[in-house]
mmCIF entry with sequence, helices, sheets and N, C-alpha, C, O atoms, coordinates in Angstrom:
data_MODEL
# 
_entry.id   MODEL 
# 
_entity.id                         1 
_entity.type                       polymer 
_entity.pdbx_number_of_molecules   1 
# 
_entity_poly.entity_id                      1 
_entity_poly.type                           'polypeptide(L)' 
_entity_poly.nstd_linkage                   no 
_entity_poly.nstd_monomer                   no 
_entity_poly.pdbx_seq_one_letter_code       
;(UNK)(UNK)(UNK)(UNK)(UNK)(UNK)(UNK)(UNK)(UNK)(UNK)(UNK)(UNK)(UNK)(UNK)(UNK)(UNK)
(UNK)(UNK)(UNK)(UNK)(UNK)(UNK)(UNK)(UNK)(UNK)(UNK)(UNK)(UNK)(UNK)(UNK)(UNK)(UNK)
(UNK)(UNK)(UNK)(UNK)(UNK)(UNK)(UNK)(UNK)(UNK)(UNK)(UNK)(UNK)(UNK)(UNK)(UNK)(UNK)
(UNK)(UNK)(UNK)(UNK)(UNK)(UNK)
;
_entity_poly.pdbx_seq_one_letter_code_can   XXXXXXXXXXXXXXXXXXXXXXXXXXXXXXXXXXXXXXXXXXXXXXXXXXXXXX 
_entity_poly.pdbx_strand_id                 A 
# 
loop_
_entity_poly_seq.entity_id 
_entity_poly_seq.num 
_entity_poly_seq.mon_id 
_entity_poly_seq.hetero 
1 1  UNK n 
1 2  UNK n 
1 3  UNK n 
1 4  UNK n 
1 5  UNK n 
1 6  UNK n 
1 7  UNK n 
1 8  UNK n 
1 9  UNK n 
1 10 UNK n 
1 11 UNK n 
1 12 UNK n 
1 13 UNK n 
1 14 UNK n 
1 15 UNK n 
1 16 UNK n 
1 17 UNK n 
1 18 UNK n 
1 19 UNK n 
1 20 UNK n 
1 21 UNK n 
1 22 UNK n 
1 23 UNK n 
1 24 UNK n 
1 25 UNK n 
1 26 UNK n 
1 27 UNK n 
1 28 UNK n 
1 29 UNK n 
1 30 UNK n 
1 31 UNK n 
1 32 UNK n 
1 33 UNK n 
1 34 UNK n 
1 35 UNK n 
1 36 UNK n 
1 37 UNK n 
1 38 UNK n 
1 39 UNK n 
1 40 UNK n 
1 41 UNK n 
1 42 UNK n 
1 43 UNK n 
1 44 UNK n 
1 45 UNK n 
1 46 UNK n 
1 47 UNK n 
1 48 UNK n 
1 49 UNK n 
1 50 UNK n 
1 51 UNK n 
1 52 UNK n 
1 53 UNK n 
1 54 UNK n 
# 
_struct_asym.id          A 
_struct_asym.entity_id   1 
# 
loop_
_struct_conf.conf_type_id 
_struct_conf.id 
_struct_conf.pdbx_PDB_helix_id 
_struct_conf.beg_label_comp_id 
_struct_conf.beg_label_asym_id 
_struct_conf.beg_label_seq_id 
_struct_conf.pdbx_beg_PDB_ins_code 
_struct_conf.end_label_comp_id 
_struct_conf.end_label_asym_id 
_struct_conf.end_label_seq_id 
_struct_conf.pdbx_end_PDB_ins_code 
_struct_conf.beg_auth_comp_id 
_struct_conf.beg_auth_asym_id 
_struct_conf.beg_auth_seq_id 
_struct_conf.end_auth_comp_id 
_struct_conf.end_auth_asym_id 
_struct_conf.end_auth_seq_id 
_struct_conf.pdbx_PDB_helix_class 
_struct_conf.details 
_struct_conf.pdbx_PDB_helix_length 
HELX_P HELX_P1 AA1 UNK A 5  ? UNK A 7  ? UNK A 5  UNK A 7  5 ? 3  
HELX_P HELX_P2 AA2 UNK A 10 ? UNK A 25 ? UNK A 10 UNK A 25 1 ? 16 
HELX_P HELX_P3 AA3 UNK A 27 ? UNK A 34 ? UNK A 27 UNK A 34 1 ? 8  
# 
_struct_conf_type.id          HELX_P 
_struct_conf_type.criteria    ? 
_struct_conf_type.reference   ? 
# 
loop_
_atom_site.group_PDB 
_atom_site.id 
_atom_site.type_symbol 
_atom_site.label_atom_id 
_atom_site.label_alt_id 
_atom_site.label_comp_id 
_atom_site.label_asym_id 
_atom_site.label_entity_id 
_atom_site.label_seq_id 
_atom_site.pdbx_PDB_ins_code 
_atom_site.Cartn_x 
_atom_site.Cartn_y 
_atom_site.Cartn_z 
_atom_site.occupancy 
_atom_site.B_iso_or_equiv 
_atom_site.pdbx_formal_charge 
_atom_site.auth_seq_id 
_atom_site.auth_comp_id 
_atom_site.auth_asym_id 
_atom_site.auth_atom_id 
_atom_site.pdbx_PDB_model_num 
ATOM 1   N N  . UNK A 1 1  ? -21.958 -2.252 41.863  1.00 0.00 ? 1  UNK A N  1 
ATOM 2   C CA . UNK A 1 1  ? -20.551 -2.476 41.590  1.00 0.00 ? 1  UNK A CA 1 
ATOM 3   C C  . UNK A 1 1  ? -19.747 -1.697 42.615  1.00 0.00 ? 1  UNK A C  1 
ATOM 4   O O  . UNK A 1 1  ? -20.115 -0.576 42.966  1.00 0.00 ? 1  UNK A O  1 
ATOM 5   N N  . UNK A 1 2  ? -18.755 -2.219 43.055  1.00 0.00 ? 2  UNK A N  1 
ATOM 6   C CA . UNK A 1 2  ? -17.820 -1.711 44.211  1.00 0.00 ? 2  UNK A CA 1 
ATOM 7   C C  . UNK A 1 2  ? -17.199 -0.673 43.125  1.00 0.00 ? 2  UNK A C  1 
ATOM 8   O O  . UNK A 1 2  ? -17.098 -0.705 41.899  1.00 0.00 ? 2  UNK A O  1 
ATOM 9   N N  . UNK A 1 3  ? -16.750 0.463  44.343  1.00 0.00 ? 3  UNK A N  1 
ATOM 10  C CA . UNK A 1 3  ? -16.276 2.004  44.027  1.00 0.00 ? 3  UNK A CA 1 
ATOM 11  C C  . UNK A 1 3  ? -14.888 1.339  43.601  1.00 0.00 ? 3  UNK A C  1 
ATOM 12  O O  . UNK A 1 3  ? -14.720 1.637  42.418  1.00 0.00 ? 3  UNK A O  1 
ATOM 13  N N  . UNK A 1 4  ? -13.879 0.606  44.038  1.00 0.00 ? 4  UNK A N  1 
ATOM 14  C CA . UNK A 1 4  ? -12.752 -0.299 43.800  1.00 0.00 ? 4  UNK A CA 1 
ATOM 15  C C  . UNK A 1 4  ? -12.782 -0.609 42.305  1.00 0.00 ? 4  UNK A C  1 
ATOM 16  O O  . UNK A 1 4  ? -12.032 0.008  41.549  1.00 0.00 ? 4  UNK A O  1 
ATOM 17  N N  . UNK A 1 5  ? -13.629 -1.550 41.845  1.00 0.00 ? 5  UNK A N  1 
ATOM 18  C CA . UNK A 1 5  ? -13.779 -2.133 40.636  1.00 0.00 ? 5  UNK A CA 1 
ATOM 19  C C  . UNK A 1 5  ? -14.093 -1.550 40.038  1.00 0.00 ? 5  UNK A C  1 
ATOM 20  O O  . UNK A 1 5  ? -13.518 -1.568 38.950  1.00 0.00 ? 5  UNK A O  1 
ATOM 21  N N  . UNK A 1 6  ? -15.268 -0.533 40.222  1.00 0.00 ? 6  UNK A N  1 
ATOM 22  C CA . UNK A 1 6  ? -15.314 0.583  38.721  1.00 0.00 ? 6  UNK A CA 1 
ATOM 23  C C  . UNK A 1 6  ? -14.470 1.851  38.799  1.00 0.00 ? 6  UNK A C  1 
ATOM 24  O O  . UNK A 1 6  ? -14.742 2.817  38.087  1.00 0.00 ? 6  UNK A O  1 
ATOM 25  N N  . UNK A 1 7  ? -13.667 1.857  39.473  1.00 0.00 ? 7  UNK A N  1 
ATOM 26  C CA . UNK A 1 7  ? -12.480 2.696  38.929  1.00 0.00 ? 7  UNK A CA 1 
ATOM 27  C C  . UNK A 1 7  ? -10.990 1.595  38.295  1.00 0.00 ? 7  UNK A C  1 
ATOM 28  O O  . UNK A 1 7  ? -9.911  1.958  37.827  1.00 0.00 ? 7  UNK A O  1 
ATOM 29  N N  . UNK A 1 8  ? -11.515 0.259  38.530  1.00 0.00 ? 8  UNK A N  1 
ATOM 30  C CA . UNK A 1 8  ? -10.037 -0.281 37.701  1.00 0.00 ? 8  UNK A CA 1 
ATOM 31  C C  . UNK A 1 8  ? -11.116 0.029  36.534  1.00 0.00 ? 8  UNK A C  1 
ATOM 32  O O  . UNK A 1 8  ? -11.054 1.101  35.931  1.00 0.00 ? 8  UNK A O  1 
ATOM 33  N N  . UNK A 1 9  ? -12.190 -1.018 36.204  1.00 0.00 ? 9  UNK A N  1 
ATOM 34  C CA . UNK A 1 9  ? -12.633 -0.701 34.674  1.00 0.00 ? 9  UNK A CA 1 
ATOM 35  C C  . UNK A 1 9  ? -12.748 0.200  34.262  1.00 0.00 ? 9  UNK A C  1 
ATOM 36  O O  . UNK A 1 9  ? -12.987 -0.075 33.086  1.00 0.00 ? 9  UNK A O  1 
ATOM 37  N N  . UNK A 1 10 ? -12.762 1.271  34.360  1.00 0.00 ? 10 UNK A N  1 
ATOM 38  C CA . UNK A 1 10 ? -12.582 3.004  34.228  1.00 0.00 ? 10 UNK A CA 1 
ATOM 39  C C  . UNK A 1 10 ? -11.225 2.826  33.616  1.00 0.00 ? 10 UNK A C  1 
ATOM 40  O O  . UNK A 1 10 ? -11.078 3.187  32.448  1.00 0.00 ? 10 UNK A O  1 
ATOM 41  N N  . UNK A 1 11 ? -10.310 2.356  34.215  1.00 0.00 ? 11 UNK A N  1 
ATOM 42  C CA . UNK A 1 11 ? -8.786  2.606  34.265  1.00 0.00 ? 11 UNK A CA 1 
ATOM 43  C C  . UNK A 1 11 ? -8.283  1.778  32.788  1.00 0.00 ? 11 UNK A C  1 
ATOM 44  O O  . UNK A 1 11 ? -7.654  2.176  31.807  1.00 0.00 ? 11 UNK A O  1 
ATOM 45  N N  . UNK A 1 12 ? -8.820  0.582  33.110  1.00 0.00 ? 12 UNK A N  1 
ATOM 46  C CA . UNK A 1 12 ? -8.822  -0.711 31.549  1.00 0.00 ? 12 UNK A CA 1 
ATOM 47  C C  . UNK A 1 12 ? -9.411  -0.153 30.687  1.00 0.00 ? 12 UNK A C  1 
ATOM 48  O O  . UNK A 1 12 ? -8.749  -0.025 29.657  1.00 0.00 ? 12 UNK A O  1 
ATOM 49  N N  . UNK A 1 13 ? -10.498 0.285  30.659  1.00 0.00 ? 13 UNK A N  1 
ATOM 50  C CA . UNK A 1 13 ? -11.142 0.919  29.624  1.00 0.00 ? 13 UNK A CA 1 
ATOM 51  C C  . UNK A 1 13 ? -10.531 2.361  28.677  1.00 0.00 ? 13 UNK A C  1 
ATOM 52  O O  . UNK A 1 13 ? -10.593 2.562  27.464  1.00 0.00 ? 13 UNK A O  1 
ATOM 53  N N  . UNK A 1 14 ? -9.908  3.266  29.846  1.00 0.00 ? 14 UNK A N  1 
ATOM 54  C CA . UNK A 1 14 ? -9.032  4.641  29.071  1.00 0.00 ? 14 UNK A CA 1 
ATOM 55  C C  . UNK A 1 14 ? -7.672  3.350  28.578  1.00 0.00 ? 14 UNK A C  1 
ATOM 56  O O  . UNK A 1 14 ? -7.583  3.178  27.362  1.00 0.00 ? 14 UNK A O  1 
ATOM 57  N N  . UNK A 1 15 ? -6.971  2.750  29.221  1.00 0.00 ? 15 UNK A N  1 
ATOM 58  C CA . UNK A 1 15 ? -5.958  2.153  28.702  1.00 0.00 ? 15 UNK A CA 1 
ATOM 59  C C  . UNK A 1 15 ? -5.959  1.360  27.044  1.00 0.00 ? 15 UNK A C  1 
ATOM 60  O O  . UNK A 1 15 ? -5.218  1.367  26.062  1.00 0.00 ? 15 UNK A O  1 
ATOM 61  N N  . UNK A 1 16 ? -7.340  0.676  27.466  1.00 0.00 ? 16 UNK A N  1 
ATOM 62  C CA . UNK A 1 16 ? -7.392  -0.094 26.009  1.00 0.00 ? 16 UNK A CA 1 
ATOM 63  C C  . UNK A 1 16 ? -7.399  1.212  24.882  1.00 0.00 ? 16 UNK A C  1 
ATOM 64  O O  . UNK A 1 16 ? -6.488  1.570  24.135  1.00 0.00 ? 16 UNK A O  1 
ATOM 65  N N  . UNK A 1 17 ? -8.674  1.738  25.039  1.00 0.00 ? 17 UNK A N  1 
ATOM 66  C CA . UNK A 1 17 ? -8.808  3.073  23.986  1.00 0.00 ? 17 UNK A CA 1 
ATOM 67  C C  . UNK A 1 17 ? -7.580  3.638  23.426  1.00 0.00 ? 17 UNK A C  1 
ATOM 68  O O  . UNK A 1 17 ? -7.396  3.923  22.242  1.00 0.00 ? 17 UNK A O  1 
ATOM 69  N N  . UNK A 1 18 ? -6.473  3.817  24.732  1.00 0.00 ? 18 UNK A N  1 
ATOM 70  C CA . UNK A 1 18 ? -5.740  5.150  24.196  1.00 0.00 ? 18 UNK A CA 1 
ATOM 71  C C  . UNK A 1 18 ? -4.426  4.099  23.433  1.00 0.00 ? 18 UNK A C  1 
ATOM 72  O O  . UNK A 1 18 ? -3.548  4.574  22.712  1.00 0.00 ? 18 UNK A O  1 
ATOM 73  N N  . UNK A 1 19 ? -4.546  2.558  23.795  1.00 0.00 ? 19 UNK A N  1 
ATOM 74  C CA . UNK A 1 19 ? -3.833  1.863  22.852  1.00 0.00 ? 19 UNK A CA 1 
ATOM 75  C C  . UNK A 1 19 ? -3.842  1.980  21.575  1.00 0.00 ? 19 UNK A C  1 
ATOM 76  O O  . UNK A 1 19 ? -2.966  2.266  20.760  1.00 0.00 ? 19 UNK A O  1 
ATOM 77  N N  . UNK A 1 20 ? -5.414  1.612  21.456  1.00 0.00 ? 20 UNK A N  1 
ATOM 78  C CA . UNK A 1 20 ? -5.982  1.471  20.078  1.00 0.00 ? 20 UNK A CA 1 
ATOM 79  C C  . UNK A 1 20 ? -6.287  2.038  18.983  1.00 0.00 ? 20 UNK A C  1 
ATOM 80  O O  . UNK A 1 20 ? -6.158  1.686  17.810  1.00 0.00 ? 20 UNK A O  1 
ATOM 81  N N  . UNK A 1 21 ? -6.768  3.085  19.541  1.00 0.00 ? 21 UNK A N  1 
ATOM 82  C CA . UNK A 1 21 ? -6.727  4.463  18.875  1.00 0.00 ? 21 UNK A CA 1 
ATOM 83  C C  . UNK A 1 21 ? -5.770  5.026  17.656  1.00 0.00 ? 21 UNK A C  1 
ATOM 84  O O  . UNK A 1 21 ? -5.888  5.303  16.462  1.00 0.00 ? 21 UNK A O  1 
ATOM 85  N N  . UNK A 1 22 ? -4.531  5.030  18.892  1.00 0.00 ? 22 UNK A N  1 
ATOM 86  C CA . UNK A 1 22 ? -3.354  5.591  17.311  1.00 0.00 ? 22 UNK A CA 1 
ATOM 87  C C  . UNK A 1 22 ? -3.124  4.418  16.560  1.00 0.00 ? 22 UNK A C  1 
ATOM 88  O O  . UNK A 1 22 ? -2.841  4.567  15.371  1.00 0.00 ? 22 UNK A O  1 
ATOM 89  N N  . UNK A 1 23 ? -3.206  3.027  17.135  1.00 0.00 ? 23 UNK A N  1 
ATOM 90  C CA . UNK A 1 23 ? -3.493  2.018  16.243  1.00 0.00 ? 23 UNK A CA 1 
ATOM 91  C C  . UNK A 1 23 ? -4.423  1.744  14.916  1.00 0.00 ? 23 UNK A C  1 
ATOM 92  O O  . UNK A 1 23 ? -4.265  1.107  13.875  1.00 0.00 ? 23 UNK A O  1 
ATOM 93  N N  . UNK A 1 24 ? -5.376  2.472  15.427  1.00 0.00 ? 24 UNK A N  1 
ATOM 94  C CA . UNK A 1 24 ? -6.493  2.454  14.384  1.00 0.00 ? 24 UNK A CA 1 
ATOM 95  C C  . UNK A 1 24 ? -5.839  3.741  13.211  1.00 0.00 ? 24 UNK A C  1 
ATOM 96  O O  . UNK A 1 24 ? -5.628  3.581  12.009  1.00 0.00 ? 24 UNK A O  1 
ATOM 97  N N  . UNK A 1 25 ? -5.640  4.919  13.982  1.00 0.00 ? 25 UNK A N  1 
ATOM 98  C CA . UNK A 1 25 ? -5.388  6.190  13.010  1.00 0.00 ? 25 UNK A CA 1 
ATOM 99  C C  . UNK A 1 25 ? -4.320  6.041  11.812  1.00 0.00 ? 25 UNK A C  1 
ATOM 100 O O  . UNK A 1 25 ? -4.343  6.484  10.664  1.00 0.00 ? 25 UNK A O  1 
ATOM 101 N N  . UNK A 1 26 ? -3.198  5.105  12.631  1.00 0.00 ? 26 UNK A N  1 
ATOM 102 C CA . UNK A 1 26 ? -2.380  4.771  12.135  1.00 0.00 ? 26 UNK A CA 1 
ATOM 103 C C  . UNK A 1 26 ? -2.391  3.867  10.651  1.00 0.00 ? 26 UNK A C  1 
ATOM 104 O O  . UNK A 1 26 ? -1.605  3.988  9.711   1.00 0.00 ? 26 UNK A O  1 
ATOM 105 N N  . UNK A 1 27 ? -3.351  3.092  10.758  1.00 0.00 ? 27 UNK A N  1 
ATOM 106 C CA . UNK A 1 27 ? -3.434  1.831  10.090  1.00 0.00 ? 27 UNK A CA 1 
ATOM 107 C C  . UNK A 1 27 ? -4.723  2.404  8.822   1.00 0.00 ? 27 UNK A C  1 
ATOM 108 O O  . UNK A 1 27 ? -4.847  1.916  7.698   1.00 0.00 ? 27 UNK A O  1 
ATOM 109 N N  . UNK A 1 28 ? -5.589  3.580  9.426   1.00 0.00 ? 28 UNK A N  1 
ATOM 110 C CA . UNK A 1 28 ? -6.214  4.301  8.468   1.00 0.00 ? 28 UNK A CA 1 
ATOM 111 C C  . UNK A 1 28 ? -5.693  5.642  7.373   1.00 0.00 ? 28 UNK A C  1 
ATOM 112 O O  . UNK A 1 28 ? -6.366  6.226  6.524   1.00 0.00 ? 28 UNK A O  1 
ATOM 113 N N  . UNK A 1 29 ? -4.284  5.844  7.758   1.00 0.00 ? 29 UNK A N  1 
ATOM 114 C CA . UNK A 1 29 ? -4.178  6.857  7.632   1.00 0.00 ? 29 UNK A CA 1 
ATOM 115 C C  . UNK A 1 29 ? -2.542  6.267  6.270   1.00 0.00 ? 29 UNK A C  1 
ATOM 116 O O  . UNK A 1 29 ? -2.081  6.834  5.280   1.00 0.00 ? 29 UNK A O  1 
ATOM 117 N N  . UNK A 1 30 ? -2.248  5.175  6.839   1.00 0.00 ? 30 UNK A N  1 
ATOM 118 C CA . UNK A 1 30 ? -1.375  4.480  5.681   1.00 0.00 ? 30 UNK A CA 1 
ATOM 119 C C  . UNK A 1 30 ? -1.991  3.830  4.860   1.00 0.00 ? 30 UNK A C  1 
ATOM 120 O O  . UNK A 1 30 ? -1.519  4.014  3.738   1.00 0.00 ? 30 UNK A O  1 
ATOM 121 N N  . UNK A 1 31 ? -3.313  2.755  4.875   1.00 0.00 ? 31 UNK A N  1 
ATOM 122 C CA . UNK A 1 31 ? -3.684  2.059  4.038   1.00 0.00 ? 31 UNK A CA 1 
ATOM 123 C C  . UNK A 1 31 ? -3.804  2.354  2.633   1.00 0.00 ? 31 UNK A C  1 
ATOM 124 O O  . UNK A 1 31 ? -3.804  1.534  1.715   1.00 0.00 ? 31 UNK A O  1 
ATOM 125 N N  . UNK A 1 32 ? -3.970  4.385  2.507   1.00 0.00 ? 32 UNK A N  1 
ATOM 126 C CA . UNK A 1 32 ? -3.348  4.749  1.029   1.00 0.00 ? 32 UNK A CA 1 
ATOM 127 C C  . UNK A 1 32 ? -2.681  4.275  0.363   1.00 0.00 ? 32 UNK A C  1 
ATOM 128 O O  . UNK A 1 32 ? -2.814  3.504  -0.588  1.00 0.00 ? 32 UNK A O  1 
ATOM 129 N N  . UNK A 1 33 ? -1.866  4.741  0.859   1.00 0.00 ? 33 UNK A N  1 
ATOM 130 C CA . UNK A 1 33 ? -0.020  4.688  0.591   1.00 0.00 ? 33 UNK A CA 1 
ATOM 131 C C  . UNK A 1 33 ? 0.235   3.091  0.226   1.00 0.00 ? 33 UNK A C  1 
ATOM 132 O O  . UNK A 1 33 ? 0.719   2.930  -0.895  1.00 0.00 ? 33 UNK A O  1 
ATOM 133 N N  . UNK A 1 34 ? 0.036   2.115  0.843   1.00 0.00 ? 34 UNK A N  1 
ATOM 134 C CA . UNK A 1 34 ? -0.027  0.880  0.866   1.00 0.00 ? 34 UNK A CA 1 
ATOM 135 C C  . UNK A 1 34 ? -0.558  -0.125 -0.649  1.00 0.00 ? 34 UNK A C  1 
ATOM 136 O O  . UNK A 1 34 ? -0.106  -1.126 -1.205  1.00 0.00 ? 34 UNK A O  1 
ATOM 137 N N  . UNK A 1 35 ? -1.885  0.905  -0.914  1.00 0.00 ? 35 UNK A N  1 
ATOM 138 C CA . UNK A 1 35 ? -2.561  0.269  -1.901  1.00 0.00 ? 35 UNK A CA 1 
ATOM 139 C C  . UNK A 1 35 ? -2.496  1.078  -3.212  1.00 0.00 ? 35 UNK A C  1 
ATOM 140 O O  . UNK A 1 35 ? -3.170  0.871  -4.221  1.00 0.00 ? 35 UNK A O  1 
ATOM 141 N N  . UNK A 1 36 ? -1.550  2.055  -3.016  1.00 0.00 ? 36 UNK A N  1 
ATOM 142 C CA . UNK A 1 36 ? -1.516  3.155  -3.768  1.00 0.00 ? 36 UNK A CA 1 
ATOM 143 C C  . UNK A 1 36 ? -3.042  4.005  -4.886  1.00 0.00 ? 36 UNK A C  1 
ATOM 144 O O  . UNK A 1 36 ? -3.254  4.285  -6.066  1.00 0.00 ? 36 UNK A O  1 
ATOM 145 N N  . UNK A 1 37 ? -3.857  4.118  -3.340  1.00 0.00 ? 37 UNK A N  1 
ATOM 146 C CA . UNK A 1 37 ? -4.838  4.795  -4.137  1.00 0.00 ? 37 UNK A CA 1 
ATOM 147 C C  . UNK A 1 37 ? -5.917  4.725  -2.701  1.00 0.00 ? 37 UNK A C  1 
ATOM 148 O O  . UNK A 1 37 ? -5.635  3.959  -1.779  1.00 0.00 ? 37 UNK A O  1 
ATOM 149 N N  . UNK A 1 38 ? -6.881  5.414  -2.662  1.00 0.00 ? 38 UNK A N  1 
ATOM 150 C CA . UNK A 1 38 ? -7.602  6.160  -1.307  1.00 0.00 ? 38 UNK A CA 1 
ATOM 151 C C  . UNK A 1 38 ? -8.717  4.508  -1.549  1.00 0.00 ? 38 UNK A C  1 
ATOM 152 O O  . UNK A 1 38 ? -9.159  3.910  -2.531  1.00 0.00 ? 38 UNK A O  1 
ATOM 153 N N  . UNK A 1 39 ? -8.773  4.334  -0.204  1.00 0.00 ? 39 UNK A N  1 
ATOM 154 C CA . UNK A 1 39 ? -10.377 3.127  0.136   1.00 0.00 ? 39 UNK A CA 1 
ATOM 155 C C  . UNK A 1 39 ? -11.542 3.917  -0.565  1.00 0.00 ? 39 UNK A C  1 
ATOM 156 O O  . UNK A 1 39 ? -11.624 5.145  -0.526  1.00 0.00 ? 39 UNK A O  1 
ATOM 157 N N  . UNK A 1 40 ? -12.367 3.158  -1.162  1.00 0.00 ? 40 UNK A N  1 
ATOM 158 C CA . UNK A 1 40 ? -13.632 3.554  -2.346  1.00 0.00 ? 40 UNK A CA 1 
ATOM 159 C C  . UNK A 1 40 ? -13.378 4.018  -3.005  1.00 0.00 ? 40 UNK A C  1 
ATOM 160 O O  . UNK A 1 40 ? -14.386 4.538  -3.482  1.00 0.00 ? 40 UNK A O  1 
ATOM 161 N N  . UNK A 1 41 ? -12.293 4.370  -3.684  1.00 0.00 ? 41 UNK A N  1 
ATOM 162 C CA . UNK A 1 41 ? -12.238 4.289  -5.448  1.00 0.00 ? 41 UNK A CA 1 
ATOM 163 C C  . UNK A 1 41 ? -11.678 3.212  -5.852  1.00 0.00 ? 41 UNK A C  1 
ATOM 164 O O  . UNK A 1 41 ? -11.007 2.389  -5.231  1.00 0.00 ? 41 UNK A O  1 
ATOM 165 N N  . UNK A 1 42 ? -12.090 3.277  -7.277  1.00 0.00 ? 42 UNK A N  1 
ATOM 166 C CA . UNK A 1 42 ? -11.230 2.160  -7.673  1.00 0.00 ? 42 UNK A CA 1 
ATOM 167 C C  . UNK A 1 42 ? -9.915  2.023  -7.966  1.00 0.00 ? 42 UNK A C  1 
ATOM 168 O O  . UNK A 1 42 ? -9.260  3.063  -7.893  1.00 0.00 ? 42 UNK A O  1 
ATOM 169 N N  . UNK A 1 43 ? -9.208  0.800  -8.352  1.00 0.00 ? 43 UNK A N  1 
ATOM 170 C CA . UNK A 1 43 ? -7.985  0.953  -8.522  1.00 0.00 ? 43 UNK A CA 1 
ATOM 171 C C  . UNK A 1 43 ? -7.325  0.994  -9.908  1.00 0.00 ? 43 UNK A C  1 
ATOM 172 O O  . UNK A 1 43 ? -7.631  0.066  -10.656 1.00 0.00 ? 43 UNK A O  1 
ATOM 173 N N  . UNK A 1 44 ? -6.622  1.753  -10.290 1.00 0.00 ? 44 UNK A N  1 
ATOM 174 C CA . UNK A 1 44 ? -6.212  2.156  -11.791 1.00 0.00 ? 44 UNK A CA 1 
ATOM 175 C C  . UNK A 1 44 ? -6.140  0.365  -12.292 1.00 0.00 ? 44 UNK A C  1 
ATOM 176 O O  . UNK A 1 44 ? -5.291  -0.104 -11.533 1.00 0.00 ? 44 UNK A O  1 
ATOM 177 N N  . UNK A 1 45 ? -6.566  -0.580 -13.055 1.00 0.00 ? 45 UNK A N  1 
ATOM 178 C CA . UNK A 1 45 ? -6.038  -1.347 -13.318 1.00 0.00 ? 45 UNK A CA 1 
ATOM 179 C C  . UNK A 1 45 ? -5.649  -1.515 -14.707 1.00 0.00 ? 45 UNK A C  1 
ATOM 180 O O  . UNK A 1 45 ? -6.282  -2.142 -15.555 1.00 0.00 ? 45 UNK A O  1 
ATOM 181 N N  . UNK A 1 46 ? -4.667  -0.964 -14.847 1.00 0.00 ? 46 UNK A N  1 
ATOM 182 C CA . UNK A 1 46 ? -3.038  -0.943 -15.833 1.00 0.00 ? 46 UNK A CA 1 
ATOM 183 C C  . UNK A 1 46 ? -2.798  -2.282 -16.372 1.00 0.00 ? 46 UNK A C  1 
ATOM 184 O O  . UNK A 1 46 ? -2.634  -2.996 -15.382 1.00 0.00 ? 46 UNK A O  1 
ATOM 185 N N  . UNK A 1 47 ? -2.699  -2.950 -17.370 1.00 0.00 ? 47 UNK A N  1 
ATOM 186 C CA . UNK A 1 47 ? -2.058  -3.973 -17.454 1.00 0.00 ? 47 UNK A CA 1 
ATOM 187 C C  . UNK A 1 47 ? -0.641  -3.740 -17.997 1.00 0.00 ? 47 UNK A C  1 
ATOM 188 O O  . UNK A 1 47 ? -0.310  -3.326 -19.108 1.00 0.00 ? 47 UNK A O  1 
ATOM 189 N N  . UNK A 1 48 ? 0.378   -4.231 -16.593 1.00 0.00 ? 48 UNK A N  1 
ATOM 190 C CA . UNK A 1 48 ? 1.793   -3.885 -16.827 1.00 0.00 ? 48 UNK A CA 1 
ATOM 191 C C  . UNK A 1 48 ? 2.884   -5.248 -17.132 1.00 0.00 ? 48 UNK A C  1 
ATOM 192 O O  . UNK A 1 48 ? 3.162   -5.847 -16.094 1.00 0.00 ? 48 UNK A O  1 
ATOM 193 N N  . UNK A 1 49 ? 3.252   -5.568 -17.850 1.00 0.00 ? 49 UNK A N  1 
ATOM 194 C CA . UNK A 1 49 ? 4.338   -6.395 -17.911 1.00 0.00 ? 49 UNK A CA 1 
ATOM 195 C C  . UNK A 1 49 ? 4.991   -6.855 -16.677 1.00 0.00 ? 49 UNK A C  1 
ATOM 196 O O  . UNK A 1 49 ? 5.372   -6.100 -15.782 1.00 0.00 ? 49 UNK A O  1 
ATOM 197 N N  . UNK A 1 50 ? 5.109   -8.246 -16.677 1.00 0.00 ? 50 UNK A N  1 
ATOM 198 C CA . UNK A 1 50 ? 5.927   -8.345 -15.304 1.00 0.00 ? 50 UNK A CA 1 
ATOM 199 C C  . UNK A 1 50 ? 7.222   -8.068 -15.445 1.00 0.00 ? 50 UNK A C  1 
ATOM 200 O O  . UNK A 1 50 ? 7.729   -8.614 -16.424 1.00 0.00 ? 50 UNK A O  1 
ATOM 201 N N  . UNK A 1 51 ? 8.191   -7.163 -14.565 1.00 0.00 ? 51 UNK A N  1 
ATOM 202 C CA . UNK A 1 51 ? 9.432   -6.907 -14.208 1.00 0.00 ? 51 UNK A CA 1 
ATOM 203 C C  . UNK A 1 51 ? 10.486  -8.041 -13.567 1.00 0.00 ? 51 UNK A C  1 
ATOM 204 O O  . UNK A 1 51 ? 10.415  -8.781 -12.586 1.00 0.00 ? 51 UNK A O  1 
ATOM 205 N N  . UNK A 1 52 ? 11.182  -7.887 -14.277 1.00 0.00 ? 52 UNK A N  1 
ATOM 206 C CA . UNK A 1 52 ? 12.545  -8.960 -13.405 1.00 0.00 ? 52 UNK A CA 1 
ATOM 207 C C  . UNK A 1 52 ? 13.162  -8.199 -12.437 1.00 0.00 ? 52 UNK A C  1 
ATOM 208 O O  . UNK A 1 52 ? 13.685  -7.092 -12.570 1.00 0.00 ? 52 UNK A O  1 
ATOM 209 N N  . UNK A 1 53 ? 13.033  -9.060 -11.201 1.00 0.00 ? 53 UNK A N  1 
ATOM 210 C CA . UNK A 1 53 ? 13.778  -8.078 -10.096 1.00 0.00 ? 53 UNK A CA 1 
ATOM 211 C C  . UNK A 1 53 ? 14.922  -8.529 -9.939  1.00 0.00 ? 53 UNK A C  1 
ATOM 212 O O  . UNK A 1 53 ? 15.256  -9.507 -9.270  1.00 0.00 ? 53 UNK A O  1 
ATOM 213 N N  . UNK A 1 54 ? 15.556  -7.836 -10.547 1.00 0.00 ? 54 UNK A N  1 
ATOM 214 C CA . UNK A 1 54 ? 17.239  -8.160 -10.677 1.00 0.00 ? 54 UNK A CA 1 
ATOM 215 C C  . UNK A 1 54 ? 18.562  -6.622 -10.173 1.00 0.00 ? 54 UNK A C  1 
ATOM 216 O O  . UNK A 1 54 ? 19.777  -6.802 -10.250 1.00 0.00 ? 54 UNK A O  1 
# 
């Protein structure tokens, strides 16, 4: 592989990562909050009356 080309894929490669990354942290780190309760437990299931959103 030319010294040229494996420093762009070097270059694409830190770029994608450092996209994705806080993408990922991000999207792991709300999915709590979201579902109101942590991934692998279960979920309280309450049976609640439906509310009128008024």
């Amino acid at each position: 592989m030319q010294t040229d080309l494996h420093d762009f894929m070097v270059r694409i490669a830190r770029t994608i990562a450092m996209t994705l990354i806080p993408i990922a942290f991000i999207a792991f780190v709300t999915m709590p909050a979201s579902l109101h309760h942590h991934i692998g437990t279960s979920a309280n299931l309450v049976d609640v009356a439906p509310q009128h959103m008024s």
